[in-house]
N, C-alpha and C positions, 0 to 999 in steps of 0.2 A: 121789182119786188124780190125777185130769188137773189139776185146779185146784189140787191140791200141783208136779206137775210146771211147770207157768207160773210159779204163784210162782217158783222155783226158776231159771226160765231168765229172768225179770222181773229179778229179784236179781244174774244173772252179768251180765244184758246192763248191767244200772246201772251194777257194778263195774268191768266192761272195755269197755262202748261206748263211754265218752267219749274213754278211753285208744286203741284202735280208730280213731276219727273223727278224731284230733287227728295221730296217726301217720302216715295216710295222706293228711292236705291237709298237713302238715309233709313226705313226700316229695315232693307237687306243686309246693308252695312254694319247694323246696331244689333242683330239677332242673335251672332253667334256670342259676343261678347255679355250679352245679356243673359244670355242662355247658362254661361262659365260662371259669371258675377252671382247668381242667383245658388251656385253649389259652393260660392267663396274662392272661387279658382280663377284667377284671373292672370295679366303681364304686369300689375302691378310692380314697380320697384320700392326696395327695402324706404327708400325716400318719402313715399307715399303713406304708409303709416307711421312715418312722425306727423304727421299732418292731420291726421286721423287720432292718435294717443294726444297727440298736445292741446285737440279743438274738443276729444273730451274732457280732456284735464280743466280746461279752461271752464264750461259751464261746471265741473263739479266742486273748483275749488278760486274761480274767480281768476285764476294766473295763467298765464301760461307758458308753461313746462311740460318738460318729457318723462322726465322721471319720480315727476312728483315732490319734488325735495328743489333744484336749483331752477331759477326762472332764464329762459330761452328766448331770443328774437331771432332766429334760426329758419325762419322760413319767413316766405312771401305772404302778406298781410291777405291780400282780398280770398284766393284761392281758402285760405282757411277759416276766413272769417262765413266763408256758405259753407264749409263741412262743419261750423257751429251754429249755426242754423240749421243743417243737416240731421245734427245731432240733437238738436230741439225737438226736430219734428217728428223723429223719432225713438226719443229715448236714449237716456246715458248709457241705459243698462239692455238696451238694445242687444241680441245674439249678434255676434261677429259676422257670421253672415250674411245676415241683412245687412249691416255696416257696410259690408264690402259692393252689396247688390246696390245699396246708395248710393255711393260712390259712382259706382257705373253708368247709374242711372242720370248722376250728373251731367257725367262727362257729354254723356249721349246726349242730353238736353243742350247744354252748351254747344255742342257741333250742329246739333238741328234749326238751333237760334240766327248762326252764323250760316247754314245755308239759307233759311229763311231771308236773312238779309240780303245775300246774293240776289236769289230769286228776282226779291221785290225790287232788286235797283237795274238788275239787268233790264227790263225793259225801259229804264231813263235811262241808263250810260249807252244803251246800243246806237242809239242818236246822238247823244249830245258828247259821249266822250267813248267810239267803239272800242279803242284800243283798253280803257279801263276795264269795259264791259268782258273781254276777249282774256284778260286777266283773270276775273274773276271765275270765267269757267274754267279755267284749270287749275284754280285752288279748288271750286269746288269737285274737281275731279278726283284731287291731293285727299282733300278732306274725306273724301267718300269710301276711297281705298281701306278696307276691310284690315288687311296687311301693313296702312301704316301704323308701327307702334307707337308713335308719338301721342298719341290723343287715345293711348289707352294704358296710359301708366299708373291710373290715380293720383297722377300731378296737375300744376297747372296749366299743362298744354291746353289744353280744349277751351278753358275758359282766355286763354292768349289769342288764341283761334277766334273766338268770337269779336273778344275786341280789338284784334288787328283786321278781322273783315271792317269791324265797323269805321276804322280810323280811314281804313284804304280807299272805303265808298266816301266818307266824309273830304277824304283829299281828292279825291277826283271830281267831285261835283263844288269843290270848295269853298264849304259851308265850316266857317271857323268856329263858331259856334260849338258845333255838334263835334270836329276835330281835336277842338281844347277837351270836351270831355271826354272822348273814347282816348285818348294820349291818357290822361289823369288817373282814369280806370286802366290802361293798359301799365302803366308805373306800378301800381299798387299792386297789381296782380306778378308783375314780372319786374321789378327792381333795376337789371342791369340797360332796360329800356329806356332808362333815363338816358342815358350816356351816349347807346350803339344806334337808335330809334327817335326817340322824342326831340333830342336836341337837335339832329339834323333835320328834321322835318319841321319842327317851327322855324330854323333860320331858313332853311329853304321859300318857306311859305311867307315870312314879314319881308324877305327880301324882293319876291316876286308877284304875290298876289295879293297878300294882306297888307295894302300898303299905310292905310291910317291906323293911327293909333286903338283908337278905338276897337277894332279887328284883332290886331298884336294882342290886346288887352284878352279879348275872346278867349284866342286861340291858346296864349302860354299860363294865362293866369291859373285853371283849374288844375292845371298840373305843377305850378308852384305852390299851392295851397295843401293839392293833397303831400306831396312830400313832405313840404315841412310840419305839416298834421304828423304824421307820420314818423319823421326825425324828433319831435317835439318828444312824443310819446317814447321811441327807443331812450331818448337821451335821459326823461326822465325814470326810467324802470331797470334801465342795465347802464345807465353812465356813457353808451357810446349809440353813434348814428348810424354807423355803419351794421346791419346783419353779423351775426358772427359765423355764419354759414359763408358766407358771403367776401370776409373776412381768410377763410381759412380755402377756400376754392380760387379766388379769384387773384392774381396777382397786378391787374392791372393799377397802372400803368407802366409796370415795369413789365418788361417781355420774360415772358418763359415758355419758347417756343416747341410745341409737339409736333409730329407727324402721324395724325390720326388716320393718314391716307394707307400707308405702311400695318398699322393694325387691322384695318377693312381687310387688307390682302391675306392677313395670318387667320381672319374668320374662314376663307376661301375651305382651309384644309379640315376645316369642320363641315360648312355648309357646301362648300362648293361656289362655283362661280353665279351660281343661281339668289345667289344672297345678295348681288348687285340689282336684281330684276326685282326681287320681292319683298325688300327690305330698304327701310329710309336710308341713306348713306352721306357720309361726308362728300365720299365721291359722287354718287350721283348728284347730290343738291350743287356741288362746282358745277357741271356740267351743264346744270338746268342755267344757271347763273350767266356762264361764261358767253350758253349760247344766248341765253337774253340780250346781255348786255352786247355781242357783237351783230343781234338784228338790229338794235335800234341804231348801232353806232353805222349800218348799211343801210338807215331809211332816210328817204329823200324828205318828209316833213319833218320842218327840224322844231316848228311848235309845237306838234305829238311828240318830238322825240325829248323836247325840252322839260315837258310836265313829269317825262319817266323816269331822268337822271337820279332825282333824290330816292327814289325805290331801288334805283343801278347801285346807288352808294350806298345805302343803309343795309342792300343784302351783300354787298364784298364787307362792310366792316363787323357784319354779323357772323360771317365764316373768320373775317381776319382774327376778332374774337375769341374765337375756340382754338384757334394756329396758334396765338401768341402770348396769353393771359389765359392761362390754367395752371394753375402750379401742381395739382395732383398727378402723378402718373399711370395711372390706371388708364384703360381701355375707356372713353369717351358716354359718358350715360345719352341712355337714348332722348332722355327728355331735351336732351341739352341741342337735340338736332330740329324742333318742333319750329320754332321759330324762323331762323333761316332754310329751312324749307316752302314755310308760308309763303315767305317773300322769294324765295328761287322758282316756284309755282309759279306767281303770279309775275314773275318780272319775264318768267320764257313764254308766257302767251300772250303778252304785252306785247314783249318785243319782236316777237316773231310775225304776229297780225300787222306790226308796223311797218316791217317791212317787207310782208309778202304778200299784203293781202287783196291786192292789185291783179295777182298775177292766176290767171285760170288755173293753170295747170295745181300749184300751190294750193289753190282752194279745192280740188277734186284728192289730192292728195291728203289733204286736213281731212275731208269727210270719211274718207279711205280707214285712215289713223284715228278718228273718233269711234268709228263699228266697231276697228279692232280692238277698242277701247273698252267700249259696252261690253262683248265679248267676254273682253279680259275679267271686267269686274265682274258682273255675272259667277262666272265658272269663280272667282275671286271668293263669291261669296257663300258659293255652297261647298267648297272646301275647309270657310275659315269655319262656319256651321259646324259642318263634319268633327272638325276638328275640337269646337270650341266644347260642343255637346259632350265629348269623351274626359274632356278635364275634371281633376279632382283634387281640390286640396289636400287630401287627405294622403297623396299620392308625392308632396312635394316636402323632400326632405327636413327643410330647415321647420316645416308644419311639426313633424314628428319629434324635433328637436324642442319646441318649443312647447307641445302635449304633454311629451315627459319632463322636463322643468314645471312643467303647472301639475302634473300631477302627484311629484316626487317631490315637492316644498310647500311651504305654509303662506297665507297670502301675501305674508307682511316679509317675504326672505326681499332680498336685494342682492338682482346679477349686477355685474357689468362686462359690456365687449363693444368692439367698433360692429360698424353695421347695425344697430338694435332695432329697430322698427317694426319689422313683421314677429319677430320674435318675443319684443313686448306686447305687439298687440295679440295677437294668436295664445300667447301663455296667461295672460292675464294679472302679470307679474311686473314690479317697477325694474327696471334696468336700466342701470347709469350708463350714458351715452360716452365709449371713451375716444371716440377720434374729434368730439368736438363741437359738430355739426349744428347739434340742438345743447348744448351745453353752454358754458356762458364763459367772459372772457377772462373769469379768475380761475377758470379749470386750467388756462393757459398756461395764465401765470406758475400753476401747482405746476404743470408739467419743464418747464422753464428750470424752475427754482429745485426739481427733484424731492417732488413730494408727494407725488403719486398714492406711495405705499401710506403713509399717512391720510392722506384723502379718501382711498377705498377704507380704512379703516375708521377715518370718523363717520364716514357715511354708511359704515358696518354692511358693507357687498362681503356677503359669505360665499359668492358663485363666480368665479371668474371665466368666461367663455374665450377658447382662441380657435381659429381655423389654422389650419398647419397643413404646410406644402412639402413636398421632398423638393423641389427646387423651386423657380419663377415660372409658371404657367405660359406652355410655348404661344397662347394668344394675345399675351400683352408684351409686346419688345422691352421695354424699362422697369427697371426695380421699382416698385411703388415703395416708398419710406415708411408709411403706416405698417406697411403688409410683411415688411422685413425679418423683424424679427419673427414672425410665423415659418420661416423658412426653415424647417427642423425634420430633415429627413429621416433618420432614426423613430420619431416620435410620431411623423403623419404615418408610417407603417404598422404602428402596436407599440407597446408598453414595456419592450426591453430596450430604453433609452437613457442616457444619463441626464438627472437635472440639466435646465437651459432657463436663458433671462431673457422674459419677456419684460420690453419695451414699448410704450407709446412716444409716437413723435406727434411735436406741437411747427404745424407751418407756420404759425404765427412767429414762433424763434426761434422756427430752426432748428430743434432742437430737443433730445431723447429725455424722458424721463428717468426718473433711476429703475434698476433694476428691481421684479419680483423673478423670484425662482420658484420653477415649477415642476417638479418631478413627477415621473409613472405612478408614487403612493400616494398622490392627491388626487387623482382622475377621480370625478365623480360618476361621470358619462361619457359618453365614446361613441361618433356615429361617422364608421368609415363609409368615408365619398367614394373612393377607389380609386380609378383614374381620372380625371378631370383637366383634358385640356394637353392630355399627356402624362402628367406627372400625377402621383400620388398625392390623395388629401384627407383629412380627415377631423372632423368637429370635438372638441375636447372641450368639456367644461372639468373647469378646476375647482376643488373645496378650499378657501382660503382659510386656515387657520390662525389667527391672528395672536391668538394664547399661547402658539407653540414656538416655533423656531425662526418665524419671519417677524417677530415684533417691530 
């Protein structure tokens, strides 16, 4: 009878421990960030409130745009289509704050969804498929990290997160089915997944395990439907299929090779070498990778090692990715590392349990390296607290920037500057998006053709915003082309500078805009950064006179 009753509580604890344990470092995890979200202070990137302005724009005026004037396909469909549900459930006219506390609140749901999943499948894959199951807990170790900023951008990391758990339990238990949808939902949400994710994994999968039709049919049809759902819609509302964010970032399939490896190292002389341990990296996610991929390629079962391959390929072509096809120069956005992370996660405790997990010593060493683990999060988590607790929006420059633009204009003025996101949303003011992003592909054209100054002027922008460097920012090794002509040392110092021509470049061709000039007696606003990165910086919005001497 006792040794019926253990069994018995042996079996609940299997069932619900893991659910349990994952629950309660998922509310340690989500505290400090919840805590920030709730004062509007968050790691949000400027990316993340286009997503936010365009999903109100959408319920207020039916379209969806950034600036309220030209219509946008500039972001990833699913991701904003729940911040306009978001925005449903709580109001257009919602304070900003809550906005942002929503936001958070998303994300946070979305990563708890995706541990949930974990949870419930780890007790079937520990049997039926361990090496999957031994995967999964070190993504959800990834996901838990407090510190990683990927899944707390206000992007679509977290909700990628959810449907790349779901696709990875779905391909290890391979159920096509359930695969064709979570690939469909994971396109929709993340775009370039069609290409570097979904297409290797269903030829992987009709090749080897879905061998009838019927299955094929399963597995690839929901993610052909939703794309050209999808495409249908682009094609009909903006003339083109492709994103124009999309469009202007990604150069693929021609190479335009970075070394993002080289920039991690020039953060060093900011953060120190400590920003490898506490921070997601290009380099660290190689490394999780490499060592993945060289356990499995040392494990003696070559049918465990076979079902891993396509996870092996889809995380080298997800970093080759970011090396090869970016045409922007800038230092690497962090959203951009969310995903092949997921899969560098989950492919080094794959592959590592593949090939060690035989060996005693190996197993006493794993237990060793999980305490320190605990540990780690733990102290992880009452520092990111500590820390999270002390933020203030009110405390963050470009907030201050964008208070007095809302409080020095009328509601109906129009800026424009690249970056605009936090700035439109926070000021409460339209501004025209100039690098492109959320703009549409006849802005291109204007800038192509040199008509800039015409364009701000039928779209009557009285406010022109530039950020200005004394040089190139010693944290990014390459001249960014957008960021160029900001380079006006005289002028990021104070207001004894001679006129200079600010330019926008169109990646789409290549190619500068005509010139506006902008002198010390048009500064409307001035908010010195000081040093930043080294060099001298400083925020200048300009009054565009349009009736005077720039006609």
């Amino acid at each position: 009878m006792a040794r019926r009753l253990r069994s018995e509580r042996s079996a609940e604890l299997e069932r619900w421990g893991p659910a349990a344990l994952l629950a309660l470092l998922w509310g340690g995890s989500s505290a400090g960030g919840l805590v920030a979200g709730a004062h509007g202070s968050t790691l949000f990137l400027d990316d993340a409130y286009y997503y936010i302005v365009i999903s109100r724009e959408f319920l207020e005026t039916g379209s969806f745009s950034f600036d309220g004037v030209n219509p946008t396909n500039g972001f990833h469909p699913l991701w904003c289509l729940m911040l306009v549900g978001l925005h449903a459930l709580i109001g257009v006219d919602a304070a900003p704050t809550t906005v942002v506390f929503g936001v958070v609140v998303l994300e946070r749901l979305c990563i708890g969804a995706a541990l949930l999943l974990i949870a419930r499948a780890w007790s079937r894959l520990r049997a039926a498929a361990p090496m999957f199951a031994a995967g999964l807990c070190t993504l959800a170790i990834f996901l838990l990290l407090p510190t990683v900023a990927p899944f707390r951008l206000g992007m679509e990391c977290s909700l990628v997160a959810l449907l790349c758990t779901g696709a990875l339990i779905a391909f290890g238990e391979r159920r096509a089915r359930a695969l064709g949808v979570w690939l469909a939902l994971l396109c929709l949400a993340r775009l370039d997944t069609l290409v570097f994710v979904i297409a290797p994994i269903v030829a992987w999968a009709s090749l080897n395990w879905c061998t009838t039709w019927p299955q094929r049919l399963r597995l690839a049809l929901p993610t052909a439907l939703a794309f050209a759902a999808y495409a249908a819609v682009n094609l009909l509302e903006t003339g083109h299929v492709m994103p124009i964010s999309g469009a202007l970032k990604s150069s693929f399939p021609w190479p335009s090779p970075k070394n993002y490896y080289l920039d991690e190292l020039a953060w060093t002389e900011v953060e120190g070498w400590g920003h490898f341990l506490y921070a997601v990296t290009m380099t660290g996610i190689t490394v999780a990778v490499v060592v993945g991929s060289a356990a499995m390629l040392l494990a003696r079962r070559s049918d465990a090692r076979r079902a891993l391959v396509p996870l092996v390929v889809v995380a080298w072509l997800l970093i080759l990715n970011i090396l090869l096809f970016q045409r922007w120069d800038k230092a690497l956005p962090r959203n951009y590392l969310a995903l092949p992370g997921i899969l560098g996660a989950f492919v080094l405790g794959a592959g590592v349990w593949l090939s060690a997990h035989r060996h005693a010593a190996t197993v006493t060493a794993s237990r060793a390296l999980l305490a320190a683990a605990a540990l780690g999060v733990g102290w992880s988590y009452v520092r990111d607290y500590s820390v999270s607790s002390s933020l203030r929006v009110e405390n963050d420059p470009v907030w201050q920037i964008a208070t007095y633009a809302e409080e020095h204009s009328e509601p109906s003025t129009m800026f424009a500057t690249t970056d605009s996101g936090l700035l439109a949303f926070w000021s409460d003011r339209r501004w025209i998006n100039l690098d492109g992003l959320v703009n549409d592909y006849e802005y291109q054209d204007v800038l192509r053709d040199g008509r800039l100054q015409q364009y701000l002027r039928e779209h009557r922008v009285q406010y022109l915003l530039v950020t200005l460097f004394s040089e190139q920012p010693s944290i990014s090794r390459r001249a960014e082309k957008m960021y160029a002509p900001g380079m006006q040392p005289d002028a990021s110092r104070g207001t004894d500078y001679a006129p200079f021509e600010y330019r926008v470049y169109s990646y789409l061709h290549d190619r500068y805009s005509d010139p506006i000039l902008l002198g010390p007696e048009q500064e409307w606003y001035r908010y010195p950064f000081g040093k930043v990165f080294g060099v001298d910086a400083a925020c200048v919005i300009y009054a565009l006179d349009w009736d005077g001497r720039r006609k």
